[in-house]
N, C-alpha and C positions, 0 to 999 in steps of 0.2 A: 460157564465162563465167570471169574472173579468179576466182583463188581466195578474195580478200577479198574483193569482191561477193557470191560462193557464200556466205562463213561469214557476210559482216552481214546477207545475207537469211534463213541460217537461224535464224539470232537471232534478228532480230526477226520470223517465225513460230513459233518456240517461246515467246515471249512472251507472242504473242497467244492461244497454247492453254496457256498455263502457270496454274492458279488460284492464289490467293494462300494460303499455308500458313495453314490452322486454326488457333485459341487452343487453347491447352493445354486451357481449361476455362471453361468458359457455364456459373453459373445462371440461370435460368429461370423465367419466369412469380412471381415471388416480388415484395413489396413492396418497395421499396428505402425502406429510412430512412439518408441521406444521414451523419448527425452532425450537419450544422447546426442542427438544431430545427424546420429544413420540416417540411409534411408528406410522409406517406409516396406514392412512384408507385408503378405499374405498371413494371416495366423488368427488363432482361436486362443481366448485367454478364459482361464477356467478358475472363479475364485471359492474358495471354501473360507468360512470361518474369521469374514471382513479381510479378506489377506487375497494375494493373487498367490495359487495353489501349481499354476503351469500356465507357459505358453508356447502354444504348438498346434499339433492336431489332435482334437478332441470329440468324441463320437457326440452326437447330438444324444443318446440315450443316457450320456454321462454327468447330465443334469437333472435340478429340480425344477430348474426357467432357463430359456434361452434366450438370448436377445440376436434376433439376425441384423449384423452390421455390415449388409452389401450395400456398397457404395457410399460407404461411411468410412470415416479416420475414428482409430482408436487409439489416444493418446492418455498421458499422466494426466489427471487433474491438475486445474493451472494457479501455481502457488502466486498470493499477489503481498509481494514485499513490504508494501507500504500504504496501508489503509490507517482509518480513524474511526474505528469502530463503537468507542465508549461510549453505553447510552445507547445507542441506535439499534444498536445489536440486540441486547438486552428489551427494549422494545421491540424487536422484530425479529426474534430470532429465526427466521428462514430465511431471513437475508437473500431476500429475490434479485434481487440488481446484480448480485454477484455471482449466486447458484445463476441462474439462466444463461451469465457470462461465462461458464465455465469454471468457476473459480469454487475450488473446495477447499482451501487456507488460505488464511489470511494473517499478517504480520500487522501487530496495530501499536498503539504508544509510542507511535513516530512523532518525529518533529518536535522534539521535548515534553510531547504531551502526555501522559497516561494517568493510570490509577496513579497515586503516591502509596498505597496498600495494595501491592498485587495480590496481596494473599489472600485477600476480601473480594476481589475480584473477581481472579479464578472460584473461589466459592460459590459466587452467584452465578458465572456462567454453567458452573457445575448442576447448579440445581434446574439456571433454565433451559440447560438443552438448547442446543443448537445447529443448525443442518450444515454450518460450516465448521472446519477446524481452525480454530485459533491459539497462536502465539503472541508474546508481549514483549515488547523492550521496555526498559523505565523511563521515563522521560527527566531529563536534567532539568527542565523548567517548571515541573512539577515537584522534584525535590527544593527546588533551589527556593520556588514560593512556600514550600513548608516550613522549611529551614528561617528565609530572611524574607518573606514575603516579597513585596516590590523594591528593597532596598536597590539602589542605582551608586552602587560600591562593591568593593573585593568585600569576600567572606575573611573574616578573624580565623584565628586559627584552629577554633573550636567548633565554628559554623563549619568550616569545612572537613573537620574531623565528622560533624553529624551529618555532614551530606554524604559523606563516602558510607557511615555508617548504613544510611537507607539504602543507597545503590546497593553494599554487599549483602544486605536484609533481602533486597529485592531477586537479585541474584540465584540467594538461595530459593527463593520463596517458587521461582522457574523463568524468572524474564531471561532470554533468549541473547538481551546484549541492553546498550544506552541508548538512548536515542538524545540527540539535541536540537534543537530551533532557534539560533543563532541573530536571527532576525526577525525573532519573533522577543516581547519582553516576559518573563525578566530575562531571559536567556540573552539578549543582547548585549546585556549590561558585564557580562561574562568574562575575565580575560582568558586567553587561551590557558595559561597553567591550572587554573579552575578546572579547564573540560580535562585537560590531560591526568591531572590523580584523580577524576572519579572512572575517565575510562580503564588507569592500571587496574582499580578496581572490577570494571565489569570483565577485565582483560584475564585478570586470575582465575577467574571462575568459567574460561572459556568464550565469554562473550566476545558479542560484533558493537561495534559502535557506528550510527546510524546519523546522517546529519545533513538537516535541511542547512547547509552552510551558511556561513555571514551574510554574504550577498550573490544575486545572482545575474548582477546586471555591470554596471560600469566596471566592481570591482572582483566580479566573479574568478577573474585567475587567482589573485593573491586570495582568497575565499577557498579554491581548489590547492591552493598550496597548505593554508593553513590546516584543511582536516588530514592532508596528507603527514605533516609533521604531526598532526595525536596521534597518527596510527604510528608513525618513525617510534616517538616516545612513549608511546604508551601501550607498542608492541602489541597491537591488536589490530584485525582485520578491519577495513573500514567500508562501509557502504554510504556513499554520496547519494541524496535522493534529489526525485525526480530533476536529474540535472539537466540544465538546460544555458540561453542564452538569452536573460530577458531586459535585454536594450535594444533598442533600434540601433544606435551608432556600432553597437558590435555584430549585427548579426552575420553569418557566415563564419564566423572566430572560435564555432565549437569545434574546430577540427584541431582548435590550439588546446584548449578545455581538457580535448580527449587527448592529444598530445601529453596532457600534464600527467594527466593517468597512468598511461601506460608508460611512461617513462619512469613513474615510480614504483611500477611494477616489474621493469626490469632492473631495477635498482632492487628487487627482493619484495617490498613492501605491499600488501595483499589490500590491494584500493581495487572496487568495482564500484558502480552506478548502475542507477535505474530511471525508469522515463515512464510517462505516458505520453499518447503517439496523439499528442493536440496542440495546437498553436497559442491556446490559450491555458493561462495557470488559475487557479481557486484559491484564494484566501479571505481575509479577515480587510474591512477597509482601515482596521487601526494600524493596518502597514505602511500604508501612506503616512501617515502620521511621524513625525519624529520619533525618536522612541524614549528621547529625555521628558520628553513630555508629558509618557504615561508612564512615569513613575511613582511609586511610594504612595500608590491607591488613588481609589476614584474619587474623594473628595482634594488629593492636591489634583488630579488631574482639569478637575472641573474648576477649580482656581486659574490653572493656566490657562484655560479655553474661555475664562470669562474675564481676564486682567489686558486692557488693551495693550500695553507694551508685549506683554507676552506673547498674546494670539496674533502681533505682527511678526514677531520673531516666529512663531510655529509657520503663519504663510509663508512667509520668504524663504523658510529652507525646505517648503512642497514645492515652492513651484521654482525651485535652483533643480529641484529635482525633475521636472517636467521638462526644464530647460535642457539639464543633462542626456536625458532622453528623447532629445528633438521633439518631444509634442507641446500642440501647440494649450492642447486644454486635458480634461480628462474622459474625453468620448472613448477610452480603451475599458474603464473602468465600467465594470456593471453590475446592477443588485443583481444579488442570486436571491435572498430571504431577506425580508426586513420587517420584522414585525410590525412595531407602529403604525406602517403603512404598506398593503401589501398590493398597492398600487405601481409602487413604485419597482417591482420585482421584473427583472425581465430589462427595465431601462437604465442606459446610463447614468454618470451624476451630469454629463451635458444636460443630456434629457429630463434630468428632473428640475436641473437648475431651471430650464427654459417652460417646464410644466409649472413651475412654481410663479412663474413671470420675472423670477430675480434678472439682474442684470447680467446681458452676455458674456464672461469676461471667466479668465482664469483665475481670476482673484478671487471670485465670487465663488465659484466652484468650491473652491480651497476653504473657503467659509462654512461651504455646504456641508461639507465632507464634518466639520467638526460639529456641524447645527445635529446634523444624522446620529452623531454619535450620541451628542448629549441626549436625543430625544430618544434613543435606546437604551439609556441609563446607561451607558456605555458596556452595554452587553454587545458579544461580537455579532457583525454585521457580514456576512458572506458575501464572494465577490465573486467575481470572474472577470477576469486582466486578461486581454489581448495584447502581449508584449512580445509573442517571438515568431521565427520564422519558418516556412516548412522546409527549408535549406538545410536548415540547424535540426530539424525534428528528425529528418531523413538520414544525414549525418552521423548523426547520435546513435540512431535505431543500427547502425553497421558496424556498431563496435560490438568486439563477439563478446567483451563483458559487461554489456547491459541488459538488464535486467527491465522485464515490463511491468507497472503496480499502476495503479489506477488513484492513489492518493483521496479516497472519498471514504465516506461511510456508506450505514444501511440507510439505501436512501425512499423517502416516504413517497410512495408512486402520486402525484398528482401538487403536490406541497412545495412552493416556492419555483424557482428559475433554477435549479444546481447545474452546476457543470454536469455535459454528456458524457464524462469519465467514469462516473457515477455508475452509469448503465452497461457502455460500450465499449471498456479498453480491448482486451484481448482480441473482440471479435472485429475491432475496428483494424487490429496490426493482421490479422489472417484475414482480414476482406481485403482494406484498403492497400495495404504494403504488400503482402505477399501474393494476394491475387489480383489485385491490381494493376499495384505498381512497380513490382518484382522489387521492390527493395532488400529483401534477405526471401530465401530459398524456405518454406513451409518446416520441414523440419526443426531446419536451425532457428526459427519463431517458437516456436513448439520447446525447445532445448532451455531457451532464455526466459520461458513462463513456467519449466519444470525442475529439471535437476539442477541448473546453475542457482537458482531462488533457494531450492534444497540443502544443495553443497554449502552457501553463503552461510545460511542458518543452520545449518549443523541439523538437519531434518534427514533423518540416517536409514528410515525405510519408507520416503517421500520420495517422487518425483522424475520416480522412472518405473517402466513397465517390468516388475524383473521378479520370478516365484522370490512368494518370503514377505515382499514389500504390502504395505496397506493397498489396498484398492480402490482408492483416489481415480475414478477414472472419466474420461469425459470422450463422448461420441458427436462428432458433427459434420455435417456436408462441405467440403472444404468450396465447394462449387458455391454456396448459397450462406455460408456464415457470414453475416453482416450486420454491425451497429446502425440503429437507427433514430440513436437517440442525438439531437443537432441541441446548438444553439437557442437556436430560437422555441424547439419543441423536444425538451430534453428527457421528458419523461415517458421509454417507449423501450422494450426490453430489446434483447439480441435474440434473435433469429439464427435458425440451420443449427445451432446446437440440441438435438433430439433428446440425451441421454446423460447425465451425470449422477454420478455414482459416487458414495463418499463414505468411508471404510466400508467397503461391501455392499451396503443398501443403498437403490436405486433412489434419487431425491428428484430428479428430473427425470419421467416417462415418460416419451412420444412426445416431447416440449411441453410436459405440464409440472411444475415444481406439483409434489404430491401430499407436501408436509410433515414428510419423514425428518428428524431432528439426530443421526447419528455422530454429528460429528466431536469432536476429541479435542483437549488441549494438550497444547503439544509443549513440555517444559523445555529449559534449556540444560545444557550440560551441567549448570552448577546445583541443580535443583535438588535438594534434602527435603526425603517426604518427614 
């Protein structure tokens, strides 16, 4: 027999006894919840090669590991839109608060804030490896202090040629969309044409534009109208974050809020929202503050906090603001971190005014609030503000285009008071809301933490269970997932989530993060490598 003959016969009988290599990894017997809002099957998902390879039935010998998921959901890993990762991450890249929560992306440079060099950024996360997948928006308050630092004025016409400049730098570089902080400085200082040609910007290259709006309390509608006109002119998709209702004289009014939404929505114009499922918000206590006041840096700032005319003008328009909000002092107001004194963590500024012996009074308060700053070099001081209602939070959560993000970073297990958003969102909406309180149906929770967060961001093989797609995946007890991190003792992981999985590799085993670091940055459409 010639010699080719001999070798293409034995080929092709090695072929015919050759079996087809095993997937890396089958679960098993588990429900599968898709992300689209179906409901849940029976089925076996089989991945190869960080990617889901099929999902069906699949023999148990057709693996190299199997994970038996009876009595377990097997859903997308849950993308969280609006985190603040900078720094934390980087310190901590396994990012436990969030892997235990479910969450294998994350969406950061919210709220105006990010790198102002994403390219540097992305660099470093590249090198340290991280167990989560992250994405970036640019932040306009971050450009804006590059550009004009604290100036408390419109940019000339050259400033704002070089801020659009770094947005479309940014753009390219992979940020995802803008982000703004509206009520936060300098961004405050902002007029609306400002945000609208850096959004055409982020808008050419595919982006979303992202924004903790002007205000969220007395003036919160005309606030939800304004981001809706950037998106009218400046033709880009708009994502409102953690929206909410935080006045007391308005509460109940988020059903006008979401009224605004979707009315722009049927008007054409692509406006979503997103929330976390708590009564209380986290920020910085220089919110309270005026925001003319913290301009043009820390040494005018410290002028105006130390000139009596002036620091009676700053009190008078906190506490018109207290007024405006029926309270009667600032007992809603609470340290989360305060270095200087980390006694003071966990209490009130009531509480601390009254630890201090100062005089009972909301005047005094309002004094405090600036005494605390200056004794932090006017480094930010974290909060947690009980301002809304569970009316509004339930409200919220039954709009089908909201969106669930937990608004924290990676947070340091044991280190300060931080809000329990930190630890608990996801597992707080699928404990408390859906098994609960039946406030939306398991799936469609599941829908609003995967492919609608995906679709928003243009995350194209995220966020649904489907062959082809990354293998983002996450297994949990729908009986027993529960937040346990409170208030008062905020540091304490989520429970009934056994199994997260993140491109392929198991990071969460039997509820143990393992300290596998797979995860990927995710650029955005405009991205030139």
């Amino acid at each position: 027999m010639p010699f080719r003959l001999y070798a293409l016969l034995s080929c092709l009988l090695a072929s015919c006894f050759t079996y087809a290599q095993p997937y890396d990894l089958v679960i098993k017997n588990g429900r599968v919840v898709d992300g689209t809002g179906n409901p849940w099957v029976y089925a076996d998902v089989a991945i190869q090669d960080g990617r889901i390879a099929k999902i069906g039935t699949i023999a148990s010998g057709d693996a190299k590991r199997t994970i038996d998921a009876s009595g377990l959901v097997v859903a997308p890993g849950f993308i969280d839109v609006h985190a603040h990762v900078e720094g934390s991450l980087e310190a901590q890249p396994g990012a436990p608060n969030f892997i235990y929560d479910g969450v294998t992306t994350l969406i950061t440079g919210n709220c105006g804030g990010s790198s102002a060099n994403l390219r540097t950024y992305f660099d470093t996360l590249r090198m340290t490896k991280t167990s989560v997948n992250v994405g970036s928006l640019i932040g306009h308050n971050s450009v804006r202090m590059k550009v004009m630092k604290m100036a408390f004025r419109e940019p000339t016409a050259r400033e704002q040629a070089d801020m659009e400049a770094l947005v479309e730098q940014a753009m390219k570089d992979g940020a995802v969309g803008i982000s703004t902080g509206l009520i936060y400085t300098p961004g405050t200082y902002a007029r609306t044409p400002e945000v609208v040609n850096l959004a055409k910007m982020a808008s050419r290259y595919g982006g979303v534009y992202a924004s903790h709006i002007r205000n969220e309390g007395q003036n919160v509608k005309q606030a939800v109208q304004e981001a809706i006109l950037i998106s009218s002119e400046a033709k880009i998709p708009v994502e409102i974050s953690h929206f909410k209702v935080a006045s007391k004289p308005l509460w109940g009014k988020s059903t006008e809020t979401v009224e605004l939404v979707e009315a722009a929505r049927r008007e054409g114009l692509d406006v979503t929202v997103d929330q976390y499922p708590y009564t209380a918000s986290s920020t910085s206590l220089e919110s309270i503050v005026p925001s003319w006041a913290l301009a043009d840096g820390d040494s005018a700032v410290l002028v105006r906090f130390r000139d009596p005319a002036t620091r009676t003008k700053i009190r008078k328009e906190m506490l018109d603001g207290l007024s405006t909000n029926l309270r009667k002092n600032y007992e809603y107001a609470v340290v989360a971190s305060y270095k200087p004194d980390t006694t003071f963590n966990g209490l009130s500024i009531s509480a601390i005014n009254q630890k201090l012996g100062r005089k009972n009074t909301s005047e005094t308060e309002a004094d405090l609030i600036m005494d605390l700053m200056e004794k932090a070099n006017l480094k930010r001081i974290q909060m947690v503000y009980h301002t809304m209602s569970e009316t509004d939070v339930e409200n919220i959560l039954r709009y089908p285009n909201t969106m669930i993000a937990s608004d924290a970073g990676v947070a340091k297990l044991g280190s300060g008071m931080p809000h329990p958003r930190a630890y608990g969102t996801n597992a707080r909406v699928l404990g408390r809301y859906v098994r609960e309180r039946h406030v939306i149906p398991m799936e469609e929770a599941i829908r609003r933490m995967t492919s609608l967060p995906a679709q928003r961001f243009k995350l194209s093989d995220r966020g649904l269970l489907r062959p082809g797609y990354a293998a983002d995946i996450v297994l949990f007890d729908e009986k027993t997932v529960s937040d346990k991190a409170t208030y008062e003792q905020p540091h304490a992981y989520t429970t009934g989530i056994s199994w997260v999985i993140v491109n392929g590799t198991p990071v969460v085993e039997n509820s143990k993060h393992n300290g596998q670091r797979p995860g990927q940055l995710l650029m955005g459409p405009g991205y030139a490598k």
